[in-house]
C-alpha positions in Angstrom: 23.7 -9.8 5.6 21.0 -12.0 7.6 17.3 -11.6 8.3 15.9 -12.9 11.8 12.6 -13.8 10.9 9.9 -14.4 13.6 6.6 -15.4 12.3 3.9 -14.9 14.7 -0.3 -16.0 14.1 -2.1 -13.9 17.1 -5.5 -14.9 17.8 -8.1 -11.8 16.4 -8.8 -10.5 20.1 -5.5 -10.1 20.9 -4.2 -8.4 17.5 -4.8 -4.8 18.7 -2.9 -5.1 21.8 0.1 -7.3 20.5 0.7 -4.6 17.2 0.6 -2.0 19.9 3.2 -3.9 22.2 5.3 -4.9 19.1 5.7 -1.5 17.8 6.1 0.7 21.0 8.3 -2.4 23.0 9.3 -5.4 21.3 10.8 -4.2 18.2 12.7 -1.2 19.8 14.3 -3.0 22.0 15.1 -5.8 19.7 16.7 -2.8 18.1 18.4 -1.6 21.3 20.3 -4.6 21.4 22.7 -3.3 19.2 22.6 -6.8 17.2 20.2 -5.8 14.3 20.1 -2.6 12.3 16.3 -2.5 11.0 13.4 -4.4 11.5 10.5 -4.6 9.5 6.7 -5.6 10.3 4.9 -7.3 7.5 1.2 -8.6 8.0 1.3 -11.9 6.1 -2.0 -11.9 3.7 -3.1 -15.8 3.9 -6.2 -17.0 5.8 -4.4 -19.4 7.9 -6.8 -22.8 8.7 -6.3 -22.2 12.5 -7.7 -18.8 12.4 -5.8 -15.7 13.8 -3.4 -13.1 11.9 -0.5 -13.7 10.6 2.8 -11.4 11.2 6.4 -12.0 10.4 8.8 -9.8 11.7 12.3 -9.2 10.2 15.8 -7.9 12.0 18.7 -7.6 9.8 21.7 -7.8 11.1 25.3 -8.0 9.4 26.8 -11.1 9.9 26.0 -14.7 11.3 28.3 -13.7 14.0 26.0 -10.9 15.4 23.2 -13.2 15.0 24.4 -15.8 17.1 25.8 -13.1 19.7 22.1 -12.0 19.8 21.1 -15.9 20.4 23.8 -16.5 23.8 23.2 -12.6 25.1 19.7 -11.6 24.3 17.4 -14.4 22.6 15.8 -15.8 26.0 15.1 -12.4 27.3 13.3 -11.0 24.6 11.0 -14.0 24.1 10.1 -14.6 27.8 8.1 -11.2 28.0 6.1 -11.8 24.8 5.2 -15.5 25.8 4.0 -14.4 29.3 2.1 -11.3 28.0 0.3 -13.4 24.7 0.6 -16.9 26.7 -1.9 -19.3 24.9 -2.8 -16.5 22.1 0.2 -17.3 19.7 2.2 -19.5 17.8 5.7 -18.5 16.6 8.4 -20.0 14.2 11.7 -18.4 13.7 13.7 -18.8 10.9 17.0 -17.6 9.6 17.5 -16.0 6.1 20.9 -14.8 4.4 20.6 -12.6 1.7 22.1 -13.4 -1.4 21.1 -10.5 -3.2 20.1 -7.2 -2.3 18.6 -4.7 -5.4 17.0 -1.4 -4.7 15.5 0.7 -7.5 16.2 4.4 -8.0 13.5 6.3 -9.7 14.1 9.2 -12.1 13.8 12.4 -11.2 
């Protein structure tokens, strides 16, 4: 299994809208790619230097395979919209993760 992960600082003003624009558009149709089988949105909690808020974003997908499929078919696509909508608001770095281990607990009923 491997984790896309976008890490995103929005500038304060713009948080509001982007969350909104991430949740309703961006990460559904990340989804609707059919590459990635859930994504989740975590607010990173460090006061960056530069100011702004701090997101990362992670897609997990099965296989390197997909992931690279999602890079030639998909990838330029889905960043163009966001860079024009937030242009000069953001920073992003992605980053690729493989999961070594995956433990869920099971409570007692």
């Amino acid at each position: 299994m491997y984790i896309y992960n976008v890490t995103v600082n929005i500038e304060a003003s713009e948080e509001e809208r982007w969350l909104k624009w991430m949740q309703e558009k961006h990460i559904p149709e990340m989804l609707n790619t059919g590459k990635f089988t859930e994504a989740k949105l975590c607010q990173v909690m460090v006061e960056e230097e530069m100011g702004g808020v701090t997101y990362s974003v992670q897609y997990t997908t099965e296989c390197k395979e997909m992931l690279d499929k999602y890079y030639q078919e998909n990838a330029e696509q889905m960043r163009d919209e966001g860079a024009q909508l937030f242009k000069g608001n953001f920073v992003a770095f992605r980053t690729e993760l493989r999961v070594v281990n995956h433990v869920k607990t099971f409570t007692k009923s």
